[in-house]
VOTORSE-142279 format. One record per residue (C-alpha): residue number from 0; x, y, z. Coordinates in Angstrom, 3 decimals. Layout:
REM VOTORSE-142279
<node NUM, <X, Y, Z>>,
...
This chain:
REM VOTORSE-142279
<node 0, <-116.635, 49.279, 4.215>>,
<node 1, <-115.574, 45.820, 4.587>>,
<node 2, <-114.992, 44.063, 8.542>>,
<node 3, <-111.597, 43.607, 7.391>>,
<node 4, <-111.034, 47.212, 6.518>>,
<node 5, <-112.747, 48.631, 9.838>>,
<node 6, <-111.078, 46.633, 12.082>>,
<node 7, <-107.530, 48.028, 10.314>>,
<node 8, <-109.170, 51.608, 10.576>>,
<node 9, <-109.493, 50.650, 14.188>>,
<node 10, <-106.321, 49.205, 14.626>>,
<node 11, <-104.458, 52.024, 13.405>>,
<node 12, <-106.338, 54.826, 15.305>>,
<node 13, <-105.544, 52.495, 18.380>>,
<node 14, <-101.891, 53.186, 17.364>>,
<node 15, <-102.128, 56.657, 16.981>>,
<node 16, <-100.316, 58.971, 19.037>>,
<node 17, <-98.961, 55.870, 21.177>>,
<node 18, <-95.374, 56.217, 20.828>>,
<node 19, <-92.998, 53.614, 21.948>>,
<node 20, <-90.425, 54.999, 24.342>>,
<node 21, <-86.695, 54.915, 22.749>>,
<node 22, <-84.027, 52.646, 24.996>>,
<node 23, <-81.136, 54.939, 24.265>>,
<node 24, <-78.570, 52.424, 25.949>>,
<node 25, <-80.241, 49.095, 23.509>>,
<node 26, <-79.626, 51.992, 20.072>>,
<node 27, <-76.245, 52.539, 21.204>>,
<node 28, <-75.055, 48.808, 21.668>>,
<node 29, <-77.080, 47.994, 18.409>>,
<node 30, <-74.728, 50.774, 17.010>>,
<node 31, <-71.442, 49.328, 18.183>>,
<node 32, <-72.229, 45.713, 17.218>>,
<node 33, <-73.477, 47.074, 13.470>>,
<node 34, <-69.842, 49.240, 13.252>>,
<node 35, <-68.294, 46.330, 14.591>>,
<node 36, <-69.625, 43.857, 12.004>>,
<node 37, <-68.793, 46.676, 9.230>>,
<node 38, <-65.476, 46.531, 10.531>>,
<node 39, <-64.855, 42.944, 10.841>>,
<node 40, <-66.028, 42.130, 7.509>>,
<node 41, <-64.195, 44.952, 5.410>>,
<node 42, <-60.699, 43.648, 7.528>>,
<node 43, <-61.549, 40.168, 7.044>>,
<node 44, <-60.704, 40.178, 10.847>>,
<node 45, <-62.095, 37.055, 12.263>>,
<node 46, <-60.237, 37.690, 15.357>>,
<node 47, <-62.064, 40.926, 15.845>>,
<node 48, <-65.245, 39.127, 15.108>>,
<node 49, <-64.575, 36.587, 17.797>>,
<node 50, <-63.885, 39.450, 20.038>>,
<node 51, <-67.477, 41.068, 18.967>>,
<node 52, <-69.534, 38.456, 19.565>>,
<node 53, <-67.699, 37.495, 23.143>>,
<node 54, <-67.571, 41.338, 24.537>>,
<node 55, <-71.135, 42.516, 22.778>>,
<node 56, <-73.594, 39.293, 22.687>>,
<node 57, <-71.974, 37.312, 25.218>>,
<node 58, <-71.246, 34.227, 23.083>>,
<node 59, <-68.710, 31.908, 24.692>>,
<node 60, <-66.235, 30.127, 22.499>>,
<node 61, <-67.535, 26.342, 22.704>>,
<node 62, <-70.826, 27.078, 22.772>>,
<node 63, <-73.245, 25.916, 19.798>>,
<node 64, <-73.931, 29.653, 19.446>>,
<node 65, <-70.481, 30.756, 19.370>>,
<node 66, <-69.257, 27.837, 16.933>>,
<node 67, <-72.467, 28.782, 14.350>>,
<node 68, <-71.566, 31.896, 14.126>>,
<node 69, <-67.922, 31.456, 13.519>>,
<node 70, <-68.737, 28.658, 10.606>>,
<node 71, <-70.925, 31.334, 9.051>>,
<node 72, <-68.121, 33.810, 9.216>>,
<node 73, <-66.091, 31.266, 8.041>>,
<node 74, <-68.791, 30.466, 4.999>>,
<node 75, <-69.680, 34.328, 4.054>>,
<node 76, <-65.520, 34.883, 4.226>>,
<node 77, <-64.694, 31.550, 1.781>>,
<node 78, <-62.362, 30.431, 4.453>>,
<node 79, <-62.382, 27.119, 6.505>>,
């Protein structure tokens, strides 16, 4: 067996029965901003996108985060 292949032996036995613990509340808000994104981009709704990315992510309009994320909105949509 090659050093390569025992130290990935090793690394997975190391992994073994070590389970991560879930964060119910971080699956749930993943959840909502997912259905929210659905939702926004089957309406189109730009304003409900805004609205997302204020309430769920925290993204202030003005802010270089904010104003990327609308211009790729604005890009995936075909709108200016």
């Amino acid at each position: 067996m090659a050093d390569d292949d025992l130290k990935n032996l090793i690394a997975e036995e190391k992994q073994r029965g070590r389970k991560r613990p879930i964060d119910i509340a971080a699956r749930q808000r993943r959840m909502r901003l997912l259905n929210g994104f659905r939702t926004a981009l089957k309406t189109g709704d730009e304003a409900g996108f805004a609205e997302l990315i204020i309430n769920e992510l925290g993204w202030q309009p003005g802010t270089k985060v904010y104003d990327e994320a609308l211009k790729k909105w604005r890009a995936l949509r075909g709108s200016s």
